[in-house]
C-alpha positions in Angstrom: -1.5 22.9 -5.3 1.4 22.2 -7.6 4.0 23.7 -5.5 2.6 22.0 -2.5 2.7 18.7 -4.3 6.1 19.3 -5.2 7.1 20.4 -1.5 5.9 16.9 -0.3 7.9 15.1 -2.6 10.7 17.1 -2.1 10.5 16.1 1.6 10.0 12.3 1.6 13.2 12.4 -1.1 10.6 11.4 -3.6 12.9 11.4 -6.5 15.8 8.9 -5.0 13.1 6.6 -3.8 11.3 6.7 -7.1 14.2 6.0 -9.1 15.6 3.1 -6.4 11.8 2.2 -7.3 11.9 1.5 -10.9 15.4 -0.1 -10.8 14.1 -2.8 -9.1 10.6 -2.8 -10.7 12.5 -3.3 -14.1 15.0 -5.9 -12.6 11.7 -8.1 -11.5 10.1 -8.0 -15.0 13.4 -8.5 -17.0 14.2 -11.4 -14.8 11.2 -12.8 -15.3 11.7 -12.8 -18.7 15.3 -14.6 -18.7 14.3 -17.1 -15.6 12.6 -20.0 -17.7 15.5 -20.1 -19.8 18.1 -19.8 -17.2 16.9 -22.6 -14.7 16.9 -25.3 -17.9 20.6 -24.3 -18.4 21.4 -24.5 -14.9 19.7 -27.9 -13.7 18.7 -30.8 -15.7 15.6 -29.7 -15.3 12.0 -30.2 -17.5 10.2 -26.5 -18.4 6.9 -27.4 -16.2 9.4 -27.4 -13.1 11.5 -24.2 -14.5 7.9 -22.2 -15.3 7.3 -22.7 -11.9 10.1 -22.1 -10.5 10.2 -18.6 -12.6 6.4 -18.1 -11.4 7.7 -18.9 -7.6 10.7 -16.1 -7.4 8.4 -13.6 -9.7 5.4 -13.6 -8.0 7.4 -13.7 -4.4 9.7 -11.0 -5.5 7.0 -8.7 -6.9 4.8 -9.0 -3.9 7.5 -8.4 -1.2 8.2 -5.0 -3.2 4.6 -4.2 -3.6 4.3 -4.9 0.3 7.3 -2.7 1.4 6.7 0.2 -0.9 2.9 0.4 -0.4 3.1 0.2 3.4 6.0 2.8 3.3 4.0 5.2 1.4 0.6 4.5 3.6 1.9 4.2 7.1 5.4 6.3 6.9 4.9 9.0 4.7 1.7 10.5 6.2 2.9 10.9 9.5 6.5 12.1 7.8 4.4 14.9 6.1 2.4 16.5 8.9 5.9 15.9 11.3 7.5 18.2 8.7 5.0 20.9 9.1 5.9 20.9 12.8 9.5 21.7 12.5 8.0 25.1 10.8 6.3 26.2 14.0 2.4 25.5 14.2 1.4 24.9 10.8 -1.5 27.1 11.2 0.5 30.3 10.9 2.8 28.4 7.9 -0.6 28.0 5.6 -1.4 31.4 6.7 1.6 33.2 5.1 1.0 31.3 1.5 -1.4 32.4 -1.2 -3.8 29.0 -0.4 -6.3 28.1 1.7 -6.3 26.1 4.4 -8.1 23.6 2.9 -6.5 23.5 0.2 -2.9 23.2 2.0 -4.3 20.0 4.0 -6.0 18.6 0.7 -2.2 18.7 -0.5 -1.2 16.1 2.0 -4.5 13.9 0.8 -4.2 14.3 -2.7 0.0 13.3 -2.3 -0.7 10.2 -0.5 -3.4 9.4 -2.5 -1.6 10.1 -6.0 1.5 7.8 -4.8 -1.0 4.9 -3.4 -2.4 4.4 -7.0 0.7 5.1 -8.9 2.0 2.0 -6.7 -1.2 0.2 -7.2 -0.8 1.0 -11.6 2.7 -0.5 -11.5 1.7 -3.6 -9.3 -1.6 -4.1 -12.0 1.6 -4.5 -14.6 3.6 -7.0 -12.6 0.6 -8.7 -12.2 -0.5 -8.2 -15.7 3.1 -9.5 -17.0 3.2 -12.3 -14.6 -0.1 -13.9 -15.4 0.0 -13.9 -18.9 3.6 -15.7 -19.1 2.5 -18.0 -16.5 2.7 -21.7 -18.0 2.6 -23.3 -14.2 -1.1 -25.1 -13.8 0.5 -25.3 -10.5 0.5 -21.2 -10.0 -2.8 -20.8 -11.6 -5.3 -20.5 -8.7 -2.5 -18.6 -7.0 -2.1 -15.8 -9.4 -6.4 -16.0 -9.7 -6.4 -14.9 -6.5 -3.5 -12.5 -6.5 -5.5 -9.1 -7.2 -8.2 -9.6 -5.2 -5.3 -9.8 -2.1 -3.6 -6.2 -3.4 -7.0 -4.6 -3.8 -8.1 -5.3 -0.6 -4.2 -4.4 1.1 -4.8 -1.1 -1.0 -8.4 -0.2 0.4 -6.8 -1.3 4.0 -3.7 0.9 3.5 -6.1 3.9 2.4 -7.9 3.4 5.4 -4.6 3.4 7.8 -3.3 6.6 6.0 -6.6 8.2 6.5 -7.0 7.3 10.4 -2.9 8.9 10.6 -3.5 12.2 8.8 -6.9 12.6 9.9 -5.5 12.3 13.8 -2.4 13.9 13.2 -3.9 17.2 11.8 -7.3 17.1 13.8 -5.8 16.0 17.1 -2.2 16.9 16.9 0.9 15.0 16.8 0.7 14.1 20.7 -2.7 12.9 20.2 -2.7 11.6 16.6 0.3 9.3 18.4 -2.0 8.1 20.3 -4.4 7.4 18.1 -1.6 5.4 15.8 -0.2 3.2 18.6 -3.8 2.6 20.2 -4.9 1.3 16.4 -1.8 -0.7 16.2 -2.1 -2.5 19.3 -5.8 -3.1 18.4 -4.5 -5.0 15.2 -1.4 -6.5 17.1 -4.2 -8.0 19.7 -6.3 -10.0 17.2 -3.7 -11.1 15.2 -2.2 -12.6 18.8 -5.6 -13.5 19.9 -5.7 -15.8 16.4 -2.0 -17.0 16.9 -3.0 -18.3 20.1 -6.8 -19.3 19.7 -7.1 -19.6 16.5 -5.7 -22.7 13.6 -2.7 -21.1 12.5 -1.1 -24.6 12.2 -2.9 -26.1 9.4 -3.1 -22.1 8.3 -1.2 -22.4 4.5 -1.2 -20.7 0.9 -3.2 -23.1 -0.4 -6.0 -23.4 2.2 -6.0 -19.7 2.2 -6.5 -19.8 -2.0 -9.0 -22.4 -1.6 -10.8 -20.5 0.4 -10.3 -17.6 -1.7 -11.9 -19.9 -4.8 -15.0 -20.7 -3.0 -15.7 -17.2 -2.0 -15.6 -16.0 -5.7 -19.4 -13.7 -5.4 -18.2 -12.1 -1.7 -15.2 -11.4 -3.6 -16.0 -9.8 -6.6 -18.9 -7.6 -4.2 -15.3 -6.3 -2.6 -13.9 -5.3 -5.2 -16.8 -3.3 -6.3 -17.3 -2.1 -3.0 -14.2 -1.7 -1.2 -12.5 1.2 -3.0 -15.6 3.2 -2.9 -15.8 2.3 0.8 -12.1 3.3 1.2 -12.1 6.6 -0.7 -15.0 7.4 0.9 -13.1 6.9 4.4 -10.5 8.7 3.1 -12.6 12.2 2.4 -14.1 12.2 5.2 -10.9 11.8 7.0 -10.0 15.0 4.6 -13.0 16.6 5.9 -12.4 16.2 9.3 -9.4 17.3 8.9 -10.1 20.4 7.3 -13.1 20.9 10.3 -10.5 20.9 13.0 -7.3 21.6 12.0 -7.2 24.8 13.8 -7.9 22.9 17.1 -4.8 20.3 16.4 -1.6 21.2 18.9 0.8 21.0 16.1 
């Protein structure tokens, strides 16, 4: 399983994108360190408007990584993987010739995607860790109480997605499992046009969507107890299905 591991890093160029990674993980946090002090000797400025300022750039920064790398590694890299396996030939005859199972070689795909989805999620619990507790803005408060109940619930969404991809991909094949991707994709594109035309996206803003957040504290707190159960769950049995009829997939 190791090796196998270690092939699927080796093939999304784990190690460049994990250092480019860090770099600017570390950059975020140092920065938010230094940014208080910096705005008050730039501008004429008091500290409530330079904390949030510093909140502003930190918490805008931090999520637009979080976004980009989680959605890479939930969306991209599955469909990278099993694409890989089809340069080989029919990957049914590639797991054959190693000394694993079947299951065990389409478990490495699952237990990759999975490892790098909470390895993101540990490192975005930090910058949200860090970013809280130097907070000073009573302006960013409600913003930043709200903040981990939105990446928990992008996290179980994004298991969800990577489980739909490999579980097509493998079961169905990559003709089919396309399918499958664009079909789910244009389901999601249709209600978020169906809202942008129907629904109130004009008086749609952070702060009615944190108030609304606020006043849903119980529903809220149920999801997070809930959800990643839900999603893992999703995700084995995508693993299982996988496993079930992988033999039938036109790799």
């Amino acid at each position: 399983m190791t090796g196998l591991l270690y092939k699927d890093f080796v093939s999304i160029k784990g190690k460049k994108l994990t250092i480019t990674y860090l770099v600017i993980f570390a950059v975020i946090i140092i920065m938010r360190l230094l940014m208080p002090s910096v705005f008050l000797l730039i501008e004429e400025s008091d500290m409530e408007i330079a904390d949030l300022m510093a909140d502003g750039l930190y918490w805008a920064g931090g999520m637009l990584l979080f976004v980009m790398v989680f959605g890479t590694v939930v969306t991209a890299w599955p469909t990278k993987l099993v694409e890989d396996d089809k340069t080989r030939g029919r990957v049914i005859d590639y797991y054959s010739s190693l000394p694993v199972k079947k299951n065990q070689y389409i478990a490495s795909h699952y237990v990759f995607i999975g490892i790098m989805a909470y390895v993101i999620f540990s490192f975005t619990a930090i910058w949200y860790v860090v970013g809280s507790s130097l907070s000073n803005s009573e302006k960013f408060s409600p913003l930043w109480s709200v903040t981990l109940p939105t990446i928990l619930a992008i996290v179980c969404f994004g298991i969800v997605c990577a489980a739909i991809d490999l579980g097509s991909y493998i079961s169905l094949g990559t003709s089919k499992g396309k399918v499958v991707r664009i079909a789910m994709f244009m389901i999601l594109g249709t209600v978020i046009l169906w809202y942008i035309l129907f629904g109130d996206v004009v008086n749609v803003d952070t702060e009615m969507i944190v108030n609304w957040m606020m006043a849903h504290q119980f529903e809220l707190s149920l999801f997070e107890m809930v959800g990643p159960f839900a999603a893992v769950g999703i995700y084995y049995l995508s693993y299982r299905i996988s496993c079930r009829f992988c033999d039938k997939g036109a790799y």
